[in-house]
C-alpha positions in Angstrom: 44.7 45.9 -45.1 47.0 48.3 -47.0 48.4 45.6 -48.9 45.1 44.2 -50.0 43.6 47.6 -50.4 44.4 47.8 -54.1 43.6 44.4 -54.6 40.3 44.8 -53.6 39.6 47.8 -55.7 40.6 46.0 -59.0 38.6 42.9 -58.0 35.1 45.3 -57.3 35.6 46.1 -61.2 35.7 42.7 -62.4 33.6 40.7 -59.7 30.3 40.8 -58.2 30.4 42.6 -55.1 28.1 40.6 -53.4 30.3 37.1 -53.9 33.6 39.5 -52.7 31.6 40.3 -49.1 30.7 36.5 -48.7 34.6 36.0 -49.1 35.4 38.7 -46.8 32.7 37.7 -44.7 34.1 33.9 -44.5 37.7 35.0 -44.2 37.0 37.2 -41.4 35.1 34.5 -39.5 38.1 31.9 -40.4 40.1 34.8 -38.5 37.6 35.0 -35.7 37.4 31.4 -35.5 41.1 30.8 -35.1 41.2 33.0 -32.3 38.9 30.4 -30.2 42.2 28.6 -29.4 43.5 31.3 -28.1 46.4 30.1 -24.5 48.1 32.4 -22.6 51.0 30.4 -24.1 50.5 32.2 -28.0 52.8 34.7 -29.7 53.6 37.1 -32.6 53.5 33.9 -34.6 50.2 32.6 -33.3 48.6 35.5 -33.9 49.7 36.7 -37.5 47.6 34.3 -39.6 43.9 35.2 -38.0 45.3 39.0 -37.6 46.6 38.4 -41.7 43.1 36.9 -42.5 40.9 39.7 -40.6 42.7 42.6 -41.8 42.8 41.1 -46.0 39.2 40.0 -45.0 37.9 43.6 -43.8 39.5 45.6 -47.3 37.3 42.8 -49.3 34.6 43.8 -47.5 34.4 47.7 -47.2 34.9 48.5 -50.8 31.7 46.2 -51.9 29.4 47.4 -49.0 30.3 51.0 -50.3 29.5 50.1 -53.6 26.2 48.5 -52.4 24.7 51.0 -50.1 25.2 54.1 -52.3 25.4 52.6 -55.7 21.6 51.8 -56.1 20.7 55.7 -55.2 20.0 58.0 -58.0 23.2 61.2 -58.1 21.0 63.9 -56.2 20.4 61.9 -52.8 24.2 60.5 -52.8 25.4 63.0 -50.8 22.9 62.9 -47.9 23.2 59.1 -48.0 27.1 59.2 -47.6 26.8 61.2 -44.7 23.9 59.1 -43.1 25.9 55.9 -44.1 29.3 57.8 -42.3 27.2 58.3 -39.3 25.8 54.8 -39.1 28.7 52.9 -39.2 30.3 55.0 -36.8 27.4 54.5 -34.6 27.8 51.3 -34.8 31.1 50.9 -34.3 30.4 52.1 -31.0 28.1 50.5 -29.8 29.9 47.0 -31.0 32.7 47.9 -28.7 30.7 48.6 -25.9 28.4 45.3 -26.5 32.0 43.6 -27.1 33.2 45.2 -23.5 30.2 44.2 -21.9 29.9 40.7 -22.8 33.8 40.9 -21.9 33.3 42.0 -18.1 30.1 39.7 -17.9 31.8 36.4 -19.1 35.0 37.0 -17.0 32.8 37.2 -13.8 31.3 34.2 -14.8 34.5 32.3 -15.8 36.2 33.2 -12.8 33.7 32.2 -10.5 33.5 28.4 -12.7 37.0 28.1 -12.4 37.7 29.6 -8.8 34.6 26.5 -7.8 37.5 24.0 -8.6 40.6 25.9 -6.5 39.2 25.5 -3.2 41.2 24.0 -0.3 39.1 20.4 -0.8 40.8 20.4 -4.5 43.8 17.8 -4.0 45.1 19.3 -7.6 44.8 23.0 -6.5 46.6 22.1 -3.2 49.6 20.1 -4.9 49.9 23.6 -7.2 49.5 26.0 -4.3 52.2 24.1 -2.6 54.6 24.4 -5.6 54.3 27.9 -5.4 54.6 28.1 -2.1 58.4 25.9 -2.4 59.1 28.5 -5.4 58.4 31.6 -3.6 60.3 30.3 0.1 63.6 30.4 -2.3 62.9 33.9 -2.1 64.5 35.7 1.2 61.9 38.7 2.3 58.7 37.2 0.9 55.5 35.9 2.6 55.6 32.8 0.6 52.3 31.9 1.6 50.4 34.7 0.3 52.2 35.2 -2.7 51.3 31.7 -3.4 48.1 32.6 -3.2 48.2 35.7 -5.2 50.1 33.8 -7.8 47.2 31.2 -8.1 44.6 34.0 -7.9 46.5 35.9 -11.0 46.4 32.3 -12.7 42.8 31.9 -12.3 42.1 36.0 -13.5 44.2 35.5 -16.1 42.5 32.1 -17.4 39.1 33.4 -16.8 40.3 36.5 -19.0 41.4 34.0 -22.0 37.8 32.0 -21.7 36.0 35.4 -22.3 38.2 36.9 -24.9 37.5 33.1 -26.8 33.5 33.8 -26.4 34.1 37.0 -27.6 35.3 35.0 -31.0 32.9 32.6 -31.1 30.5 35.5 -31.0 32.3 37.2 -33.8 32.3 34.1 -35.3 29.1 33.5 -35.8 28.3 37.1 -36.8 30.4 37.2 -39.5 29.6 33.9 -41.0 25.6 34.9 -40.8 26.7 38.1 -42.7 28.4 35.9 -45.4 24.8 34.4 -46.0 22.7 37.0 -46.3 24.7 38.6 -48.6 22.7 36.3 -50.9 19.6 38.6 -50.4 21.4 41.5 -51.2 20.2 43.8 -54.6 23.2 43.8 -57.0 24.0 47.7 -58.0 23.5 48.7 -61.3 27.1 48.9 -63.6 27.1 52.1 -63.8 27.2 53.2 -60.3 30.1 51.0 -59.0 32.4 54.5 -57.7 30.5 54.2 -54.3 30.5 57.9 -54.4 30.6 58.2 -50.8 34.4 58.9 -50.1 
């Protein structure tokens, strides 16, 4: 973001700020999407593109969707409107974090309880791994390799149920951001002259 910062206050003089949201838009969903394959298996290196394309994506954004919302009001209700703007996006930043944390806690209750359906002692495959486990943990002098083994699976379960509902959370995203892209088409252009924003 601090590297495209200045980047995207030279393109808002020289493009139209509705075709640089529907870019940032896009490129922020690309970033979203990528994050759908998200394993437990990723890294630093896994995540720098989508976290490179979100954060680029975002700075092409804001300075438009400044531009847009206060640069079609006359200079006397600018000041009101940048502080109503201020308190609207902070409002809903909140409440996307709580929606975010809620679908969060939802969907891993429900992936656990899909994926715990198929680690039951009738699974062949979940009895082989338990009993891996198990042999890994007996090399262990003081444990209880039993229930560790279980614990161990349990963790492996949480922890994939965790991944599926971080991915929906992206998909979610996704989708959000892409319908954003496409009704920036229906947005009012604002006039020339009022391209400052005014509001910061």
């Amino acid at each position: 973001m601090f590297v495209t910062a200045p980047i995207s206050g030279i393109l808002s003089r020289k493009m139209d700020p509705r075709l640089m949201m529907m870019i940032g838009f896009f490129g922020f969903a690309a970033g979203t999407w990528r994050m759908t394959y998200l394993t437990a298996d990723w890294d630093f290196w896994e995540l720098l593109v989508p976290q490179i394309l979100r954060g680029a994506s975002m700075m092409l954004c804001m300075v438009p969707i400044n531009n847009i919302a206060l640069g079609t009001l006359p200079p006397d209700r600018l000041k009101n409107a940048s502080g109503l703007f201020n308190l609207t996006r902070n409002l809903g930043g909140a409440v996307g974090l709580a929606v975010i944390n809620t679908v969060l806690i939802d969907r891993n209750a429900f992936h656990y309880a899909r994926l715990a359906e198929h680690v039951q002692w009738g699974s062949a495959e979940a009895q082989t791994k338990l009993q891996n486990i198990t042999l890994d943990f007996q090399q262990n002098a003081g444990l209880d390799a039993s229930k560790a083994a279980i614990s161990k699976l349990s963790a492996m379960v949480q922890q994939q149920a965790s991944l599926l509902s971080f991915m929906d959370v992206f998909y979610l995203l996704t989708a959000l951001f892409a319908t954003l892209a496409i009704f920036t088409m229906v947005i009012r252009k604002p006039a020339e002259q009022a391209g400052g924003g005014g509001g910061h």
